[in-house]
MOPAC internal coordinates of N, CA, C and O (Angstrom, degrees):
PM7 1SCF
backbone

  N    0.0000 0     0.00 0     0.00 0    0    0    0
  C    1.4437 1     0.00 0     0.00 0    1    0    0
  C    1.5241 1   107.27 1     0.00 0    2    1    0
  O    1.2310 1   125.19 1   -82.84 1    3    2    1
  N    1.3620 1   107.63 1    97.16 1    3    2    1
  C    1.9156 1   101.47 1  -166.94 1    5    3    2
  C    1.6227 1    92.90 1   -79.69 1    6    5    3
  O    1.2310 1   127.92 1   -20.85 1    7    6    5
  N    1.4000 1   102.36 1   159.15 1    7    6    5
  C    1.2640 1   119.20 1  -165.63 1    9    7    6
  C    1.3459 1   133.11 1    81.17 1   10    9    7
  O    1.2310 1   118.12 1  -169.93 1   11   10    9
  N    1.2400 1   121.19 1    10.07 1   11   10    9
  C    1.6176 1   147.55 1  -170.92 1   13   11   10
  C    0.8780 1   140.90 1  -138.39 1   14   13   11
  O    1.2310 1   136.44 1   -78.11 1   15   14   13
  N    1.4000 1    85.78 1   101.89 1   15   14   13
  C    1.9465 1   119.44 1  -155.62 1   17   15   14
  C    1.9665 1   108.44 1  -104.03 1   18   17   15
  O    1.2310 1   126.71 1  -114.38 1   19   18   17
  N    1.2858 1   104.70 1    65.62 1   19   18   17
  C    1.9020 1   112.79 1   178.57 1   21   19   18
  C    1.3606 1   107.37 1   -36.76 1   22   21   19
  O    1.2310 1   121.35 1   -47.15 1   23   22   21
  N    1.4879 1   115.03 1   132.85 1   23   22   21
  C    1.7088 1   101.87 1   171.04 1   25   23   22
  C    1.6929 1   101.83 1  -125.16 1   26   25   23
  O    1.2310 1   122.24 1  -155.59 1   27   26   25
  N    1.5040 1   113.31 1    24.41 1   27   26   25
  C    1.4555 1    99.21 1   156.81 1   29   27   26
  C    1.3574 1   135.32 1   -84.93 1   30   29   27
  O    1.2310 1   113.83 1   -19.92 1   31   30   29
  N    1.4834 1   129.28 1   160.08 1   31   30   29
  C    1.5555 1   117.98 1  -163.81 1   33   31   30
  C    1.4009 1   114.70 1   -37.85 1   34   33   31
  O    1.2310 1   119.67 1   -53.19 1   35   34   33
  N    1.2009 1   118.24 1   126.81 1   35   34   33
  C    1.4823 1   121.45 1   157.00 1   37   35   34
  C    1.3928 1   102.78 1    88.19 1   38   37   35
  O    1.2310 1   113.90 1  -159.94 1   39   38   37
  N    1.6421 1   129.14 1    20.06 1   39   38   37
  C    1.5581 1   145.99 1  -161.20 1   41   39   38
  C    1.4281 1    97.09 1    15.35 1   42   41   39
  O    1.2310 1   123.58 1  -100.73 1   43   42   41
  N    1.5377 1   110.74 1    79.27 1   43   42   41
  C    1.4489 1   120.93 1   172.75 1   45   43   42
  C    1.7465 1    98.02 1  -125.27 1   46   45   43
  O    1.2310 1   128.02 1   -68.94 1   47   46   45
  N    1.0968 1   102.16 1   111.06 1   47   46   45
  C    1.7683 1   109.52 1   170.29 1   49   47   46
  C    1.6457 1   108.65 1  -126.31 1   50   49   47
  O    1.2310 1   130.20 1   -19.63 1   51   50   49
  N    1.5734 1    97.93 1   160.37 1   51   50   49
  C    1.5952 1   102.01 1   157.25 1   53   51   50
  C    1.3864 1   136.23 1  -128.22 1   54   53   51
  O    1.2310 1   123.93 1   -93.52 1   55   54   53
  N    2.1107 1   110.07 1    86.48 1   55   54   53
  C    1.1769 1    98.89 1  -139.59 1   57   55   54
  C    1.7506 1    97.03 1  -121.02 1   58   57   55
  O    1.2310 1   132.22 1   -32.02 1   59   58   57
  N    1.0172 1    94.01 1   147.98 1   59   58   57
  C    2.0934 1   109.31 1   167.24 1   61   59   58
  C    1.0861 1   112.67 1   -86.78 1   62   61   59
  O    1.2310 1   122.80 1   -17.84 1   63   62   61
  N    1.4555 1   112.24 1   162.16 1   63   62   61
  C    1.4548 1   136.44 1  -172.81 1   65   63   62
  C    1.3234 1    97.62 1  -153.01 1   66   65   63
  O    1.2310 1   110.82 1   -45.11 1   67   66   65
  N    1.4649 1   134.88 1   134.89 1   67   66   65
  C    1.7178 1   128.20 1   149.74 1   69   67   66
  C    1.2874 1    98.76 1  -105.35 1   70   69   67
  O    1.2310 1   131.13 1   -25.83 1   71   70   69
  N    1.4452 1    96.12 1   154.17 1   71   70   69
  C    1.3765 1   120.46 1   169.21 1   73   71   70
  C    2.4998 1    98.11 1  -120.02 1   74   73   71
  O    1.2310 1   133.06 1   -23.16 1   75   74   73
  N    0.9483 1    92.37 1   156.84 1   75   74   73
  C    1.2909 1    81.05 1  -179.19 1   77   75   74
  C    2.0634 1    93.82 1  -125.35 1   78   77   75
  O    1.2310 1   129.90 1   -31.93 1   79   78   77
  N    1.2941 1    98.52 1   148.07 1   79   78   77
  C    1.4498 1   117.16 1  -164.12 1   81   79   78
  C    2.0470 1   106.82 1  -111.87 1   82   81   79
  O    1.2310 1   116.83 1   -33.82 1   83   82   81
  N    1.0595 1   123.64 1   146.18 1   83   82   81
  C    1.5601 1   115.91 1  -166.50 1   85   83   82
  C    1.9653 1    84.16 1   -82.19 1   86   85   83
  O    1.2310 1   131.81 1   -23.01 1   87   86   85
  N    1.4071 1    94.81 1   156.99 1   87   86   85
  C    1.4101 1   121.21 1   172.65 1   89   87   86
  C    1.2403 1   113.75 1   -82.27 1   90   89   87
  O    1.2310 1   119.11 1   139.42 1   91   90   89
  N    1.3032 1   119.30 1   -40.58 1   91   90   89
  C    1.4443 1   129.90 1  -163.59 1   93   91   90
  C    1.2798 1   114.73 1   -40.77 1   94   93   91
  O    1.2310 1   110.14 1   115.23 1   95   94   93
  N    1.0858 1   136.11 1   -64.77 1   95   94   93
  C    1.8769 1   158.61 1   163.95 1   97   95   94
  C    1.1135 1    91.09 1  -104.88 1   98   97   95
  O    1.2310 1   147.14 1   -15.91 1   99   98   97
  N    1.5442 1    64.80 1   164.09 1   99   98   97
  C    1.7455 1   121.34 1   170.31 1  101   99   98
  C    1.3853 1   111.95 1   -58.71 1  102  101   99
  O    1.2310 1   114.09 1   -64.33 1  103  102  101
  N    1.9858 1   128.79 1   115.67 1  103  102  101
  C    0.9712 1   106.75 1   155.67 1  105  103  102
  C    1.7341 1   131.06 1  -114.80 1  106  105  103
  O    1.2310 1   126.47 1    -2.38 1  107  106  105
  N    1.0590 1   105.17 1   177.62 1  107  106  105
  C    2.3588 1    80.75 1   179.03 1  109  107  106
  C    1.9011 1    74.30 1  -130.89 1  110  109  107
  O    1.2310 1   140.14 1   -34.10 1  111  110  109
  N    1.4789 1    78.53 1   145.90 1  111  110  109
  C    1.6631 1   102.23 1   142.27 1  113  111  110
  C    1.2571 1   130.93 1   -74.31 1  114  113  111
  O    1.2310 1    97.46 1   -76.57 1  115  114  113
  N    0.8802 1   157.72 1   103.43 1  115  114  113
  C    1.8321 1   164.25 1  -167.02 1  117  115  114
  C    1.5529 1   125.91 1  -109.97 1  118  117  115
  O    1.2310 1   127.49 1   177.86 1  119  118  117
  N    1.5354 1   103.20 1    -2.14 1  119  118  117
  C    1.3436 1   107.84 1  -172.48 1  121  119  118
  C    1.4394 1   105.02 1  -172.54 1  122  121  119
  O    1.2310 1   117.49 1   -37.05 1  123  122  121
  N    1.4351 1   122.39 1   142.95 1  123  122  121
  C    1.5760 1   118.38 1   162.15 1  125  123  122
  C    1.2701 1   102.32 1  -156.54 1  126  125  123
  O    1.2310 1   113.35 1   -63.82 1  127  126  125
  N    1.9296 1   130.19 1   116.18 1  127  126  125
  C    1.0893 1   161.47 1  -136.99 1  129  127  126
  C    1.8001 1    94.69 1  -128.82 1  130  129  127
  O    1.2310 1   112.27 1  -112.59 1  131  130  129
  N    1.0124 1   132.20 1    67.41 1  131  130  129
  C    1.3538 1    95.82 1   170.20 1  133  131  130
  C    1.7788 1   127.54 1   -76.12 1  134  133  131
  O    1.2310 1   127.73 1   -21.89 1  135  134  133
  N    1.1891 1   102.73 1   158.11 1  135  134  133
  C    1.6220 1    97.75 1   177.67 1  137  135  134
  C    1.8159 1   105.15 1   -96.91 1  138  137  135
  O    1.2310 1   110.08 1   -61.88 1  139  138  137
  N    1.1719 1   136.23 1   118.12 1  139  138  137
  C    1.1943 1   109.10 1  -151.33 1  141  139  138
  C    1.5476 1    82.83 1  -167.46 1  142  141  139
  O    1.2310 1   116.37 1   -34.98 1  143  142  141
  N    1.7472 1   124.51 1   145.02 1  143  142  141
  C    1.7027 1   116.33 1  -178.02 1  145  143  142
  C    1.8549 1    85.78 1  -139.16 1  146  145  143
  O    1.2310 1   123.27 1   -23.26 1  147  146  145
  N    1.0401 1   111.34 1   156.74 1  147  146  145
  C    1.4224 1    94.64 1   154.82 1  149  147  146
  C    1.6524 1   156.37 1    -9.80 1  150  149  147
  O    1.2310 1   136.06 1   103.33 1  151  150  149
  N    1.5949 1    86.51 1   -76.67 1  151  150  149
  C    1.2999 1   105.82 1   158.74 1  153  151  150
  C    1.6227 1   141.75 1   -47.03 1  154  153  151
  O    1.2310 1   132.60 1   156.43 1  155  154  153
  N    1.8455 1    93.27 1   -23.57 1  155  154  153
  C    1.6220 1    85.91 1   174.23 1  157  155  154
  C    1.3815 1    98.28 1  -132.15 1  158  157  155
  O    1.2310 1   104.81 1  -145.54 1  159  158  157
  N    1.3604 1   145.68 1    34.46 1  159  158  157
  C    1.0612 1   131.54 1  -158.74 1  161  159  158
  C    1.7192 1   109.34 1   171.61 1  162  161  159
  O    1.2310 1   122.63 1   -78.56 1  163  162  161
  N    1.7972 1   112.57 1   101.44 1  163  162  161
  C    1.2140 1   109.03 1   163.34 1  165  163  162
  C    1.2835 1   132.06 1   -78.42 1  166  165  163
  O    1.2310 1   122.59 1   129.60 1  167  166  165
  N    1.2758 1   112.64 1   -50.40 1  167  166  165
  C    1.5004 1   142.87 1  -157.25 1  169  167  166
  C    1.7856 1   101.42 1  -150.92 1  170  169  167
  O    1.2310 1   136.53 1   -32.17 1  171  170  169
  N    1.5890 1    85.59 1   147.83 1  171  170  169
  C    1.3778 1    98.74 1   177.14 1  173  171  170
  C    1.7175 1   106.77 1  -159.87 1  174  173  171
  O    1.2310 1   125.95 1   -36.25 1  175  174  173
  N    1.9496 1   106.17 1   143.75 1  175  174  173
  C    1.7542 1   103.88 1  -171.28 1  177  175  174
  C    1.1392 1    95.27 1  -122.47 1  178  177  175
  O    1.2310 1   119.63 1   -43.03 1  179  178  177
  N    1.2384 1   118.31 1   136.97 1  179  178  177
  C    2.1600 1   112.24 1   164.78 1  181  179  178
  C    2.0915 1    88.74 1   -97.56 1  182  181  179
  O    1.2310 1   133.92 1   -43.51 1  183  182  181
  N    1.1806 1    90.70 1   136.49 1  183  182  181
  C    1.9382 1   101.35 1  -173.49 1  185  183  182
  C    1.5628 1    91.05 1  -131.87 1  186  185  183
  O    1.2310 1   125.67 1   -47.64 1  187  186  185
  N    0.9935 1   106.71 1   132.36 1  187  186  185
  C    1.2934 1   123.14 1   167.47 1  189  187  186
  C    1.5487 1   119.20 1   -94.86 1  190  189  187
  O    1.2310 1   114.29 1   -53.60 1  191  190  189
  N    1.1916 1   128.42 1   126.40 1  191  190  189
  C    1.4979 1   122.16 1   177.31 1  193  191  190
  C    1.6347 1   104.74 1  -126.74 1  194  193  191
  O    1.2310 1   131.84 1   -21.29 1  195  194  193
  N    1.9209 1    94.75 1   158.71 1  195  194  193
  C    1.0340 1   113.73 1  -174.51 1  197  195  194
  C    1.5570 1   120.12 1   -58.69 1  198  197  195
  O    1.2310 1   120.62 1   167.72 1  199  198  197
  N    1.1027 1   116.42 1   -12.28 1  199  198  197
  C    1.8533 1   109.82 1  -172.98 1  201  199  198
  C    1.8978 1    90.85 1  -166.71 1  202  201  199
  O    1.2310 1   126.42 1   -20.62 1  203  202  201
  N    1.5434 1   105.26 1   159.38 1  203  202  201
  C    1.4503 1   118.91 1  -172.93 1  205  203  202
  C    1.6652 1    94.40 1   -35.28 1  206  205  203
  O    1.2310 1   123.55 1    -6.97 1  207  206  205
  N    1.7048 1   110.80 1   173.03 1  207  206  205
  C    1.6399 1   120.97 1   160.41 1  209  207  206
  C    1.5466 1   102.03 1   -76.19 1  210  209  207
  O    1.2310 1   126.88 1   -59.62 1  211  210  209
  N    1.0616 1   104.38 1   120.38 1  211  210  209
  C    1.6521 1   103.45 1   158.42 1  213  211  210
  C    1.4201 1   123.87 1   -45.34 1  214  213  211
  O    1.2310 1   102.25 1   -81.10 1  215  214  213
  N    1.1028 1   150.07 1    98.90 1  215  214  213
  C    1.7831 1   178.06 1  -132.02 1  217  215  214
  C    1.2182 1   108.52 1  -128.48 1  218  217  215
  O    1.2310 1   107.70 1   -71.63 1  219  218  217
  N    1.3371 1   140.56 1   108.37 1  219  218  217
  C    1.5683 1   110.77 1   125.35 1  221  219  218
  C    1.1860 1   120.28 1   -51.59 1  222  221  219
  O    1.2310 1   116.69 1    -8.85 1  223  222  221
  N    1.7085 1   123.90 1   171.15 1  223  222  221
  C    1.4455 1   123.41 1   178.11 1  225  223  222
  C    2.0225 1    83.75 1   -89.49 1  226  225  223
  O    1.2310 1   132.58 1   -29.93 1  227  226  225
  N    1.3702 1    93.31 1   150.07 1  227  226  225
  C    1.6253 1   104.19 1   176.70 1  229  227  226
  C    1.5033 1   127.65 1    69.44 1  230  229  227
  O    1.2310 1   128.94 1  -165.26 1  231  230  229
  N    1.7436 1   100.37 1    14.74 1  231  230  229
  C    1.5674 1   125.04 1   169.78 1  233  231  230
  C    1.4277 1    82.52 1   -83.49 1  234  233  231
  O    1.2310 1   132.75 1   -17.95 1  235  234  233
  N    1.8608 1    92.98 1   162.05 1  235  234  233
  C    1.2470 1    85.08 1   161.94 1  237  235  234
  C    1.7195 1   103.97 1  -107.11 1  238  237  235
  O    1.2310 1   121.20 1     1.50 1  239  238  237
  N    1.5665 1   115.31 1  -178.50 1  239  238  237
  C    1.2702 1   100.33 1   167.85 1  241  239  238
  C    1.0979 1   141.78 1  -124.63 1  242  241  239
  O    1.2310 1   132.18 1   -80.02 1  243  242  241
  N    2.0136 1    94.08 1    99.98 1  243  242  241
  C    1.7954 1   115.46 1  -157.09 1  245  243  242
  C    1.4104 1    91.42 1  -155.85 1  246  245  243
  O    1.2310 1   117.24 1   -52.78 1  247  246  245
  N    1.3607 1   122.86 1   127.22 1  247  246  245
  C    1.3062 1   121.34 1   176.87 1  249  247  246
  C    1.9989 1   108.05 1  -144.20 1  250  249  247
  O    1.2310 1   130.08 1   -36.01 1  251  250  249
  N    1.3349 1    98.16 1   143.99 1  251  250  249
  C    1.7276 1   102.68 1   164.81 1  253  251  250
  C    1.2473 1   100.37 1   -45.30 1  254  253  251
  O    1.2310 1   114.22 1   -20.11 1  255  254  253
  N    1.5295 1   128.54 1   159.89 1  255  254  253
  C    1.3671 1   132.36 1  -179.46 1  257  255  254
  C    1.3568 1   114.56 1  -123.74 1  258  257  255
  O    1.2310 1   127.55 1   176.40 1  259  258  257
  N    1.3167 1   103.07 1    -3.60 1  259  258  257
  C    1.6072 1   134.54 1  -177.98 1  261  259  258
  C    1.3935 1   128.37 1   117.60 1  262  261  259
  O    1.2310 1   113.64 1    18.85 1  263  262  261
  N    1.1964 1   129.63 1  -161.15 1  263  262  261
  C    1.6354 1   128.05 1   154.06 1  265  263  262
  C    1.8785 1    88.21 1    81.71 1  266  265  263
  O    1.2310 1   132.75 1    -3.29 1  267  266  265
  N    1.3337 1    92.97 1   176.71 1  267  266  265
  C    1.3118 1   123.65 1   178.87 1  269  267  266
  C    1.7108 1   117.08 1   -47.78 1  270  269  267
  O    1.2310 1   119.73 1   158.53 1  271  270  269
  N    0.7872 1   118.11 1   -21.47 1  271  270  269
  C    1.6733 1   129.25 1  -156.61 1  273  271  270
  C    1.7210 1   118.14 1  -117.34 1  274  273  271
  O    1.2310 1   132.40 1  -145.91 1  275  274  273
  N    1.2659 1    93.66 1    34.09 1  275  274  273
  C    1.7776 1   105.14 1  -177.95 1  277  275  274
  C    1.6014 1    99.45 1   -73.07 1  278  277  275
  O    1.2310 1   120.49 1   -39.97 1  279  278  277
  N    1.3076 1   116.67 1   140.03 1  279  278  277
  C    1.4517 1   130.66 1   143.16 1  281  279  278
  C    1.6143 1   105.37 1   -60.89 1  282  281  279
  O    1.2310 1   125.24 1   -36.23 1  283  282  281
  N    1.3209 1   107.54 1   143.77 1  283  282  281
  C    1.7109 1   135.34 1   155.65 1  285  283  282
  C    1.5925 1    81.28 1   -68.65 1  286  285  283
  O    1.2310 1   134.20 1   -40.90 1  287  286  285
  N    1.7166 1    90.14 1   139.10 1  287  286  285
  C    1.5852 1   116.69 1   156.01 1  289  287  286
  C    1.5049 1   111.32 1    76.14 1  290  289  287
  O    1.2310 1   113.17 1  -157.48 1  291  290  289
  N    1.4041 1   130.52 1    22.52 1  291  290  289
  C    1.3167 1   143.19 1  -155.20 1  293  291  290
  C    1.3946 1    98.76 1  -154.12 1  294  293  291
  O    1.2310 1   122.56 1   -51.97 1  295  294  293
  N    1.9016 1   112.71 1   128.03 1  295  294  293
  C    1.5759 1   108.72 1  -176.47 1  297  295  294
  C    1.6501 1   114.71 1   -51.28 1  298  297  295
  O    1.2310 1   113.29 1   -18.21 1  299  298  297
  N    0.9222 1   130.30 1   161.79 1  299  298  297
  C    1.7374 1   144.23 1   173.27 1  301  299  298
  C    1.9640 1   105.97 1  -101.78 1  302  301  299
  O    1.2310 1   114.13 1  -134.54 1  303  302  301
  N    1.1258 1   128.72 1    45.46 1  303  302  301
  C    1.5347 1   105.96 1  -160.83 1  305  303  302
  C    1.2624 1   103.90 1   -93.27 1  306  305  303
  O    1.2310 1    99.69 1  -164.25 1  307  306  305
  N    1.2868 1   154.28 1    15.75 1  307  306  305
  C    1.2620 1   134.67 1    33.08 1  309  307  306
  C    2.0384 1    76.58 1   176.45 1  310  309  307
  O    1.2310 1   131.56 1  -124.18 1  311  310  309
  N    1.3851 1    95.29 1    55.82 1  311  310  309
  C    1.7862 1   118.98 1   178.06 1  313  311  310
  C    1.4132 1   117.93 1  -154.23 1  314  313  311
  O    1.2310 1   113.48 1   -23.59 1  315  314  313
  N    1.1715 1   129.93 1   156.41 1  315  314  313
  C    1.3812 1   115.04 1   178.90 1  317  315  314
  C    1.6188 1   104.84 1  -101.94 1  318  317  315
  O    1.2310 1   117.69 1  -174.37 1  319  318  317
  N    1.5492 1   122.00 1     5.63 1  319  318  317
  C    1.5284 1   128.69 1   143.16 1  321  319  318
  C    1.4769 1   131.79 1  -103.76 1  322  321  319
  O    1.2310 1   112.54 1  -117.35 1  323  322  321
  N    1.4777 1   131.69 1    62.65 1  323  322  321
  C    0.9050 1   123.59 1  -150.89 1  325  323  322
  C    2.1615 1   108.02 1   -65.12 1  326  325  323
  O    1.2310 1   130.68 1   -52.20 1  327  326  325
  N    0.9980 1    97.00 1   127.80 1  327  326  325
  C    1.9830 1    85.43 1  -178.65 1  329  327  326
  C    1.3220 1   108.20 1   116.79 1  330  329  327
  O    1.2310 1   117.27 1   139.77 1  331  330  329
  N    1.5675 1   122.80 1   -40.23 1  331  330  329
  C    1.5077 1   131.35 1   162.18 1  333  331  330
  C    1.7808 1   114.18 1   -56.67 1  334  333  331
  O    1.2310 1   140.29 1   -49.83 1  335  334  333
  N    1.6850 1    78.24 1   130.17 1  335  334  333
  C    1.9940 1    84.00 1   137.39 1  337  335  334
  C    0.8027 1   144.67 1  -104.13 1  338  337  335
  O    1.2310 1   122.12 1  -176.60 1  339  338  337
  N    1.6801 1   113.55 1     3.40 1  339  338  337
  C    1.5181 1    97.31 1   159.30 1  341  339  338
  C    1.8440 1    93.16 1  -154.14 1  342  341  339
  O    1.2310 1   124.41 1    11.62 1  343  342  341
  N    1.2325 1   109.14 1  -168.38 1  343  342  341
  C    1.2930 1   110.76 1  -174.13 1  345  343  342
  C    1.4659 1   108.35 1  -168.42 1  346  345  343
  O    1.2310 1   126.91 1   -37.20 1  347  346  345
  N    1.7850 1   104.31 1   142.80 1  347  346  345
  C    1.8649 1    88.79 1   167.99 1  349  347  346
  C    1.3440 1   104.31 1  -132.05 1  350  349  347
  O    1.2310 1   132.31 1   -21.79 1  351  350  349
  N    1.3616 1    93.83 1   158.21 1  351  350  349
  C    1.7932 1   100.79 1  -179.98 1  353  351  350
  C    2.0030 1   100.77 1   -81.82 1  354  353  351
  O    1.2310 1   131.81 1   -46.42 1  355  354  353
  N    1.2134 1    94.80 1   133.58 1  355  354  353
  C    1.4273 1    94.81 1  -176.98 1  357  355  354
  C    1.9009 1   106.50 1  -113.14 1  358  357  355
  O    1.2310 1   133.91 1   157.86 1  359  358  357
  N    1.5122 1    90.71 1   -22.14 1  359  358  357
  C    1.9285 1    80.73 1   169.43 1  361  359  358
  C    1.6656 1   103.43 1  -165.78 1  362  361  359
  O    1.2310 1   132.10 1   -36.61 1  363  362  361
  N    1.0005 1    94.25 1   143.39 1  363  362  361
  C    1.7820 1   113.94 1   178.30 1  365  363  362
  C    1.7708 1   120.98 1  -113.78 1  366  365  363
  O    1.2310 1   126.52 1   -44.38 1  367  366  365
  N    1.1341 1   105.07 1   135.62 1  367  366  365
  C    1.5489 1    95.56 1  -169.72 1  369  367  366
  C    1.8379 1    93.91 1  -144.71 1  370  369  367
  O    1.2310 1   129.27 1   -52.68 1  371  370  369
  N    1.0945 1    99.74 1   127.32 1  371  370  369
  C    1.6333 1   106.94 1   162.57 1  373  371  370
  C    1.4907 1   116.83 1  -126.74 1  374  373  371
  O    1.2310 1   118.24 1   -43.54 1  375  374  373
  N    1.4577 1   120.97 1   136.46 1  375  374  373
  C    1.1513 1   128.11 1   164.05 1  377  375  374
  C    1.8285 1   121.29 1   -49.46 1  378  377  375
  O    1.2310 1   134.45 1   -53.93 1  379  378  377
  N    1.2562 1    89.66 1   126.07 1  379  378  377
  C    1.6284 1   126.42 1   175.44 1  381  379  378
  C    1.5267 1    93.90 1    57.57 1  382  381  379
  O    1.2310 1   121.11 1  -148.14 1  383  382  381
  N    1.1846 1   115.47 1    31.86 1  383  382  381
  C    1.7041 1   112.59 1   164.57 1  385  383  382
  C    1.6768 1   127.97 1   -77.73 1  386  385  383
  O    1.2310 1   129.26 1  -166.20 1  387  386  385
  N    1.5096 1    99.76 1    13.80 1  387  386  385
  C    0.9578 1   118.16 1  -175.61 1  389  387  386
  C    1.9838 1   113.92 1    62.83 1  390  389  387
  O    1.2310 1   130.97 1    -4.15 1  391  390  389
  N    1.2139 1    96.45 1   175.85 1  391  390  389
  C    2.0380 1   106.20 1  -167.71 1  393  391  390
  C    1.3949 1    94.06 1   -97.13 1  394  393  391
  O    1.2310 1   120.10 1   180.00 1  395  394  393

């Protein structure tokens, strides 16, 4: 997530990002590469939700996802789909958890 600098103990956060995907077709996932070292990166989920992230215009788009580990100054909506009813996790990845 470039631009994301965590300032809770031990720069441990739990934070979202949407990206929004076209409706039109069908798409598949076929690959997921993360770029990821220790230092900035334990774990990471791609979640799919039922309808866009809910936005204000001039939010930015980075939000707490819930749980214990919110940034100060970052919405709380306290889901990693805020606006959905439902959502699925489509892939999970943890460092050196092996393939």
């Amino acid at each position: 997530m470039p631009g994301v600098n965590p300032s809770l103990p031990h720069s441990e956060s739990y934070l979202c990002t949407g990206v929004q995907v076209s409706l039109d077709k069908v798409l598949y996932i076929t690959g997921f590469q993360p770029d990821a070292e220790k230092s900035t990166v334990h774990h990471m989920m791609v979640v799919g939700c039922d309808s866009p992230v809910d936005i204000e215009p001039g939010e930015p788009n980075l939000w707490n996802c819930g749980g214990s580990l919110g940034e100060a100054g970052l919405r709380s909506p306290g889901s990693a789909c805020p606006g959905s009813k439902s959502s699925q996790t489509l892939f999970m990845w943890s460092l050196a958890a092996g393939k």
